[in-house]
C-alpha positions in Angstrom: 79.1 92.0 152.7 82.6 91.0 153.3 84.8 88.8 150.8 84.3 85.5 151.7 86.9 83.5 153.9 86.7 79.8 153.1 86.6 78.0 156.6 89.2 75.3 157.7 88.8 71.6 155.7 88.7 70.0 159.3 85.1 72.1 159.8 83.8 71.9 156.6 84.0 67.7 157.3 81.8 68.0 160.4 79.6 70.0 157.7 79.6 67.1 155.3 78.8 64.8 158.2 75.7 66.9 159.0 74.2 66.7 155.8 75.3 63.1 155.2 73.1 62.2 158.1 70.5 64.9 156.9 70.7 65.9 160.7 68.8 69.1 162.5 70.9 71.9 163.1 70.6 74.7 165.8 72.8 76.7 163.6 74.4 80.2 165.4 75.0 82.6 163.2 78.4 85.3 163.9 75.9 87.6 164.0 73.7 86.3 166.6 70.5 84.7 165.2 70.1 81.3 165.2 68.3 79.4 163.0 67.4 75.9 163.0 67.0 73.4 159.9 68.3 70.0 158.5 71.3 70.0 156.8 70.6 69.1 153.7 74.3 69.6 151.3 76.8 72.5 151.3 77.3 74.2 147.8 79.3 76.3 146.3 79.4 79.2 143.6 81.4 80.3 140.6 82.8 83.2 142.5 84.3 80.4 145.4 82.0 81.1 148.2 80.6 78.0 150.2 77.4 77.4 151.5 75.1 75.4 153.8 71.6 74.5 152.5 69.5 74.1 155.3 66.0 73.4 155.1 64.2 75.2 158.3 60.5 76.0 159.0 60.5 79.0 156.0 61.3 76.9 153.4 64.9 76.4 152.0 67.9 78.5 153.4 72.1 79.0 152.1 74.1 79.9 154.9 77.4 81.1 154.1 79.8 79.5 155.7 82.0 82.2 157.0 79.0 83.5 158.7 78.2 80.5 160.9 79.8 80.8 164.3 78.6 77.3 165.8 75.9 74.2 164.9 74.4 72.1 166.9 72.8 68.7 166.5 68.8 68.7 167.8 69.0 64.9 167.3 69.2 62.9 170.7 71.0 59.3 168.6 73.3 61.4 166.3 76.3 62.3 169.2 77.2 64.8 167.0 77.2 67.8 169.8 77.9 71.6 169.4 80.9 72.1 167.2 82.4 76.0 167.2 83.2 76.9 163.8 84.6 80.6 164.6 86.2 82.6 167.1 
């Protein structure tokens, strides 16, 4: 896998928002899959990589954050929308 590349602090808020609100995610993935979840915190290791924890329908996931391309809120009252987090 590729050395991580930490994303911008402006994206990483929206992040924080998400799991603040413990919202469900329609997360896209750079490459391709989506999965979908609720956000539950973002975490991050000794070696400085960052993380999503998500928990979807096969239990508890960490998606790096440099992988995700986009999220998506699935709930209707949260006005949240689709935010890109990559080119």
């Amino acid at each position: 896998m590729e050395p991580y590349r930490p994303i911008s602090c402006d994206l990483h808020d929206h992040l924080e928002i998400a799991c603040l609100r413990r919202l469900r995610l329609q997360v896209e993935l750079t490459d391709g899959t989506q999965v979908e979840g609720r956000a539950l915190t973002t975490v991050s290791t000794p070696a400085k990589e960052e993380f999503l924890r998500l928990e979807s329908a096969d239990g508890v996931r960490d998606l790096r954050l440099d992988q995700l391309h986009a999220i998506r809120a699935l709930d209707d009252e949260s006005g949240f929308g689709r935010v890109v987090l990559s080119a």
